[in-house]
C-alpha positions in Angstrom: 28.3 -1.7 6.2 28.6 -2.8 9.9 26.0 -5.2 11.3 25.6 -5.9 7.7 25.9 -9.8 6.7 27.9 -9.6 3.5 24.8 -11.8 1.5 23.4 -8.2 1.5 26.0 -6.7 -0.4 24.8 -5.8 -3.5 20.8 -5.4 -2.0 19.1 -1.9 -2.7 19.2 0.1 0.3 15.9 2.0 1.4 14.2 3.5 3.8 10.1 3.6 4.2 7.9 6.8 3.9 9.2 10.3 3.4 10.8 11.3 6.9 13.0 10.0 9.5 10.1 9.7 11.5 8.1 7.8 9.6 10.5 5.7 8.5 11.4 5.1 12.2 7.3 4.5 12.5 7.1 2.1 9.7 10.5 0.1 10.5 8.5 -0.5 13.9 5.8 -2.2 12.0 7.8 -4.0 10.4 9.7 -5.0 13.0 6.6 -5.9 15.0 5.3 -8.2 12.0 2.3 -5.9 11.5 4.0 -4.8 8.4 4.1 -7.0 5.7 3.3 -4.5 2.8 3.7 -1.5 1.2 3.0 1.1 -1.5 4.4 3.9 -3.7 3.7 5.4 -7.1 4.0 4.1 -10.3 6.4 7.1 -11.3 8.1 7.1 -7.9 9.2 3.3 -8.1 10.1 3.9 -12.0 12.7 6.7 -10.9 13.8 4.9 -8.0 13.4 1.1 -7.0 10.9 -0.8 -8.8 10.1 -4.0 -6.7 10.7 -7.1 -8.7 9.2 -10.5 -6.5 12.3 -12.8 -4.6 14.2 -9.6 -4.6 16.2 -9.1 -1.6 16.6 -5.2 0.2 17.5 -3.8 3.2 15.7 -1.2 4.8 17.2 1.6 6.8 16.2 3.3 9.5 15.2 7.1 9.7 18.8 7.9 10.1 20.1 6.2 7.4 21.4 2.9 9.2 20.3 -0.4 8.1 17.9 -2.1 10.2 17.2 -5.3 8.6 16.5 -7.3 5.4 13.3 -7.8 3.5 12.6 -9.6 0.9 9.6 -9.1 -2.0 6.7 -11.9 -2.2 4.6 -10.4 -4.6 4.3 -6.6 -6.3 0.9 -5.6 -8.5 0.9 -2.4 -10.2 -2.9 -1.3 -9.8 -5.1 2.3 -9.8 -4.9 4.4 -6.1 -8.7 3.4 -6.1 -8.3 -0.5 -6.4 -6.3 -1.3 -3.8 -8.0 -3.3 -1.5 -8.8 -4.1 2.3 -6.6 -7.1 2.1 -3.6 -4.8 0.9 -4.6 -2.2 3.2 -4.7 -4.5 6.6 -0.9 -6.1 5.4 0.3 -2.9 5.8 0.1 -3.0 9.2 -0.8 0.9 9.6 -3.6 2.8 12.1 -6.9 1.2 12.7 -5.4 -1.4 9.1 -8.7 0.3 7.1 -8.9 0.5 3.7 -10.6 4.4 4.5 -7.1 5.1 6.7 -5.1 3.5 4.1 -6.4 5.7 1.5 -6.3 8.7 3.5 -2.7 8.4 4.5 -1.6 7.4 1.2 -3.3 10.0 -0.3 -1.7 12.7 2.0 1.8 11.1 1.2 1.5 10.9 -2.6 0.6 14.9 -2.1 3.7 15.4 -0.4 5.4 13.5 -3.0 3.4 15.8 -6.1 1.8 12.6 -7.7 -1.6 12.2 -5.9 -4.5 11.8 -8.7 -7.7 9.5 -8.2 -6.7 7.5 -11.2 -3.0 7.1 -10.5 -1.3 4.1 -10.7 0.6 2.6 -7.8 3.3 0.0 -6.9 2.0 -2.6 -4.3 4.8 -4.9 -2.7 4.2 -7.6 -0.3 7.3 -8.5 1.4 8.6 -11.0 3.8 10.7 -10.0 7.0 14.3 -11.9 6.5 16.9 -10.7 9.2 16.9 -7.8 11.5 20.0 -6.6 12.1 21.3 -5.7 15.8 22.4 -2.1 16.6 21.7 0.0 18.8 19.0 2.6 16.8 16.8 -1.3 16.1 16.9 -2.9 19.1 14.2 -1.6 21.2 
């Protein structure tokens, strides 16, 4: 892929959230530094990309290019209802609450269909590597 360097190769492609926009949003954070987690379901990451720690990806932007390289420090598989304040602040999102974080998690795991109190989720701290310089990222 252009602006690509080939060490990425073979690195799992991805984009955050569930919408261009949001993943645009996220990227931002991540981009900014404010970002340095993040968190799905259990079932979603089993289906898809379960994060495995020193695991190298690149994350795309809401249209699909790549934007730059992360790679995974830590991952802890854990109930909806045990993540904590620390997890919630290192993902960099609204006012970096543990209320907002489970309020806008819970909204997206009901868009994805897998919201339950008891659910088990996927959280991956992550470590910004490279950003990659095209015209969509550089702002």
């Amino acid at each position: 892929m252009s602006g690509v360097p080939d060490i990425y190769g073979d690195a799992p492609r991805w984009a955050f959230g569930d919408s261009p926009e949001l993943a645009d949003e996220l990227l931002a954070l991540v981009l900014s530094g404010a970002k340095r987690a993040t968190c799905d379901s259990l079932a979603f990451c089993e289906q898809n990309i379960m994060p495995r720690a020193g695991e190298v990806s690149v994350v795309l932007d809401g249209s699909g290019k790549p934007a730059c390289a992360i790679e995974t420090t830590g991952v802890e598989v854990m109930r909806f209802g045990e993540v904590t304040a620390d997890i919630a602040a290192e993902e960099g999102e609204g006012d970096l609450s543990l209320a907002y974080w489970r309020s806008a998690h819970q909204a997206y795991f009901e868009r994805q269909g897998t919201f339950a109190r008891d659910m088990q989720v996927v959280c991956e701290r992550f470590r910004l590597l490279q950003v990659f310089e095209h015209p969509e990222t550089v702002r």
